[in-house]
Structures are given as C-alpha cells and as structure tokens.
VEXNUFI-884171 format. One record per atom (N, C-alpha, C): x, y, z; residue in one letter. Coordinates in steps of 0.2 Angstrom, whole numbers, plus 2048, in hexadecimal, padded with zeros to 3 digits. Last residue first. Example, Ala and Ser with C-alpha at 12.3 -4.5 7.8 and 13.67 -1.06 7.14 Angstrom:
! residues 2
8407F5823S8447FB824S840800827S8427E4827A83E7EA827A8427F0827A
END
This chain:
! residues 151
85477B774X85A778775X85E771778X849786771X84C77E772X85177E76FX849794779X84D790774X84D78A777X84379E783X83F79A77FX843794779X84D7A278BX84D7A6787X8477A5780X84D799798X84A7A1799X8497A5794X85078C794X84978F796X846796798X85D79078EX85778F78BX85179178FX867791797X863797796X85E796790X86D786796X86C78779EX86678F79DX87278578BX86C77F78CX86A782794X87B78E789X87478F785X87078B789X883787790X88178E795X87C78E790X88977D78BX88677B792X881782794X88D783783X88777D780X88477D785X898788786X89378B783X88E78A783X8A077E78AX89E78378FX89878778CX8A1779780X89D773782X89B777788X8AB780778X8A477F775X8A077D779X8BA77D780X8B6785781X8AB78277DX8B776F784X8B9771781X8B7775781X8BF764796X8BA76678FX8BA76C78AX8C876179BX8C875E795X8C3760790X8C57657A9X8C97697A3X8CC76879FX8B57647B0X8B87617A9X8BF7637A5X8B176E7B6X8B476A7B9X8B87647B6X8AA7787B1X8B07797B2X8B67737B6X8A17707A9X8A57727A6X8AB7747AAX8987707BAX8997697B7X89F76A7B0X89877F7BCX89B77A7C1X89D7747BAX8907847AFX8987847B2X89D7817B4X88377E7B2X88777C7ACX89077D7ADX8817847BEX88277C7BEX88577A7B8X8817907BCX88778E7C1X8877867BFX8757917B6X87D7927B1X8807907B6X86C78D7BDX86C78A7B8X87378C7B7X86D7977C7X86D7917CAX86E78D7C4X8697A17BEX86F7A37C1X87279C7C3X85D79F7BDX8617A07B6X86879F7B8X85679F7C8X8567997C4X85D7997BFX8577AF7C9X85C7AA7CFX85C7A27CCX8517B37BFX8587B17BEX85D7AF7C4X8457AF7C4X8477AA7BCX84F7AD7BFX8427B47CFX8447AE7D0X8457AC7CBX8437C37CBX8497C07D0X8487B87CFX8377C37C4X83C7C17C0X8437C27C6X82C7BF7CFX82E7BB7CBX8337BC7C8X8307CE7D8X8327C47DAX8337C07D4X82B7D57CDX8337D47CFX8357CE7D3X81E7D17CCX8217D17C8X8297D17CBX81A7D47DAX81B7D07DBX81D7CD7D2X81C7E27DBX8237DF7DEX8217D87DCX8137E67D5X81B7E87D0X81F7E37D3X8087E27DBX80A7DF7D4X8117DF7D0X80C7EB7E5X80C7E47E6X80E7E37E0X80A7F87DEX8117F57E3X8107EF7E5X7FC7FA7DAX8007F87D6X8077F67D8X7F57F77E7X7F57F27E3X7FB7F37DEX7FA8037EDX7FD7FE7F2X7FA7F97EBX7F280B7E5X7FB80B7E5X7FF8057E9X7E68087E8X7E98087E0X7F08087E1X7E680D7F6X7E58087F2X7E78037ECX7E981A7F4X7ED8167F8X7EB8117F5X7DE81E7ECX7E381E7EBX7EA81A7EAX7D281B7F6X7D38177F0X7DB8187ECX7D9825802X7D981C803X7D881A7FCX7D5833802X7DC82E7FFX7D98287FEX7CC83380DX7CA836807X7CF832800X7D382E817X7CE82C815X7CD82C80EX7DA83981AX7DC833818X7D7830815X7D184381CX7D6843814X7D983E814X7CC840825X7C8840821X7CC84281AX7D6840830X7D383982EX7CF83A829X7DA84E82FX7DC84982EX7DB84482CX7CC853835X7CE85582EX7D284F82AX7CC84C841X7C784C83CX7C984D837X7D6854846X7D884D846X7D084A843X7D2860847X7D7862842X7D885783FX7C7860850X7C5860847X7CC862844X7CF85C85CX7CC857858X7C985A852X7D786A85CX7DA86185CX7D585D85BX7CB872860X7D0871858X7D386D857X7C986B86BX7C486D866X7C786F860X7D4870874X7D486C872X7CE86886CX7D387D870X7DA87986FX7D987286FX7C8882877X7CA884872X7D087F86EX7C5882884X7C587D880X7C787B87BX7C688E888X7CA88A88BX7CA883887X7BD895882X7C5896882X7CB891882X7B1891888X7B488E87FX7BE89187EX7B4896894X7B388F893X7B388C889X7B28A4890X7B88A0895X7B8898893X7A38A488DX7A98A5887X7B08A388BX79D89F897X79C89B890X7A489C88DX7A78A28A5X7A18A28A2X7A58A089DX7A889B8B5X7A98988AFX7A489C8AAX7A38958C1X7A689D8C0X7A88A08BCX7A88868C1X7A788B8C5X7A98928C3X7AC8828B0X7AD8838B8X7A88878BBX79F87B8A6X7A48808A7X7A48808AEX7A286F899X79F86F8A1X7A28768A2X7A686888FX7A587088DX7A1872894X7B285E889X7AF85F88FX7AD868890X7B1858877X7B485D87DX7AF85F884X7B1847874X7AC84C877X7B0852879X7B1838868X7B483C870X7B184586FX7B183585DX7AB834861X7AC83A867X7B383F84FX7B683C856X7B083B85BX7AE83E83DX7AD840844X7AE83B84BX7AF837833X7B4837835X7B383A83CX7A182E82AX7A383482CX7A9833830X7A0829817X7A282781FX7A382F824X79C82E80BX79F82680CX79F825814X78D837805X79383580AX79682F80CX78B8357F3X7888387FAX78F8367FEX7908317E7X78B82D7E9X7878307F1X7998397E7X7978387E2X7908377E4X7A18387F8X7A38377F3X79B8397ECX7AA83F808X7A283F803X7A583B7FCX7A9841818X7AD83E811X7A883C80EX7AB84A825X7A8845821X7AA84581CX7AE854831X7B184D82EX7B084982BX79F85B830X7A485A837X7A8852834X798868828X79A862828X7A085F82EX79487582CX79286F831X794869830X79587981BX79787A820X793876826X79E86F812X799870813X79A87481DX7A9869808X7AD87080BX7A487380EX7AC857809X7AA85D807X7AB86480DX7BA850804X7B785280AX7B4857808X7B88427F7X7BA8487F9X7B7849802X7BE8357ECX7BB8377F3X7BD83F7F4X7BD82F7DDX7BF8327E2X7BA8337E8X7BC81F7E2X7BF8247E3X7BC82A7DAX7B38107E5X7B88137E0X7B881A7E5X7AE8087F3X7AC80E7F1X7B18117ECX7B37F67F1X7B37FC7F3X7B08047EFX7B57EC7EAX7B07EC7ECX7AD7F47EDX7C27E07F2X7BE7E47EBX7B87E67EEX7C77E47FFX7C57E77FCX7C37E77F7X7C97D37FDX7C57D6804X7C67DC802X7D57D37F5X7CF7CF7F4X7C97D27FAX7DF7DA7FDX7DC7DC7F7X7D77D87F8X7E47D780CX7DE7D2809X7DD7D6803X7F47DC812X7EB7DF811X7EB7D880BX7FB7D4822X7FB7D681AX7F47D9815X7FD7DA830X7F87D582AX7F97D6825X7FF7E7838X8057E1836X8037DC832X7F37EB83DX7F77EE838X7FB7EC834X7E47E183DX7EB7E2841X7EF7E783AX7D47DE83BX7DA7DE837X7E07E283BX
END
C-alpha cells in the first residue's frame, strides 16, 4: 500500500479492536500488548555497533553509544504509541469519511436544487408576460423533490 492510496476500510475489518497498550514490563523492548497477549513488536532491526576501538574499554564504548542507543528506544517508543492509537485513528478516519460522504450527498441535492430553481427562473424570467403566481408555481415544482410534496 503506498501512502497516497486511498485506505481499503473493507481490508481492515477484522482487525485487533482496541484498546491497545504499551506495557510498562521491564525488558519489554517496543511491544504492544493488547487483552488477548502481544499484538506486535516494534523493535528496530538495526543494531548499535557495540565493537570497541582499539584501547576501548567497555564503559567508554557504552558512552559512546549512548546516543545513539537512546535514538532507537526513543524511536521504539514512538512507533509503539503509534501503534498503540491505530484503532482510534481508525474509528476517526471511519467517522470523517462517513461525515464527508454525508456532506457530498447533501452538496449534491442542493447543487440539484439550485440547478432546478435557476431553470424555473430562467424559463419565468423570460416571459414578462407572466404572472408573479407562475414564478411561484415554477419554484414549488422545482423543490418538490427535495421537500417530498407532490406537486
């Protein structure tokens, strides 16, 4: 899946509900647990290089690593709160479609509504023989379909 793809809802039913936590275990290394035991682990394949130079003792050599050994369980941490989110995010990106795709609908009824009154209008305004009532008649019968009124 590419970033720029629209997401597949139907390709996530299915999924691990939430909540999801990070447990606080100690030696846990990035994992995400949920109810049912561990949903995944987040741990960074990549390795800190812990070779010591030349002349190099132990504790020099965690010094020096130090930094960057925190950048990967800081960048654990991270993916495992994302993670941990996702049903959320999920829930939220479902309910934002649905809203938006309720508002497409009702932009299209009164882009319809709108295309319908202009057309009663046109055709009345071009009659200046006709009678203020016929302008009315024309605009009820143009808003019938949206108001349930036979007409």
């Amino acid at each position: 899946m590419n970033t720029t793809d629209p997401v597949d809802l139907e390709a996530l039913r299915g999924h691990t509900p939430g909540p999801w936590f990070i447990p606080s275990v100690m030696g846990s290394s990035g994992g995400v647990a949920h109810a049912n035991g561990y949903v995944c682990f987040t741990a960074i394949p990549r390795k800190v290089d812990e070779a010591r130079q030349l002349g190099e003792s132990w504790l020099d050599m965690r010094d020096r690593t130090k930094q960057e050994r925190e950048a990967i369980a800081a960048e654990e941490s991270i993916n495992a709160r994302l993670i941990a989110i996702t049903p959320m995010l999920l829930a939220e990106y479902e309910r934002l479609t649905a809203e938006l795709t309720a508002r497409r609908a009702r932009d299209a009824d009164v882009e319809a509504l709108v295309a319908a009154l202009r057309e009663a209008m046109e055709w009345n305004w071009l009659d200046e023989d006709a009678p203020p009532s016929t302008v009315a008649d024309q605009c009820e019968k143009a808003l019938a379909p949206f108001t349930g009124d036979k007409t």
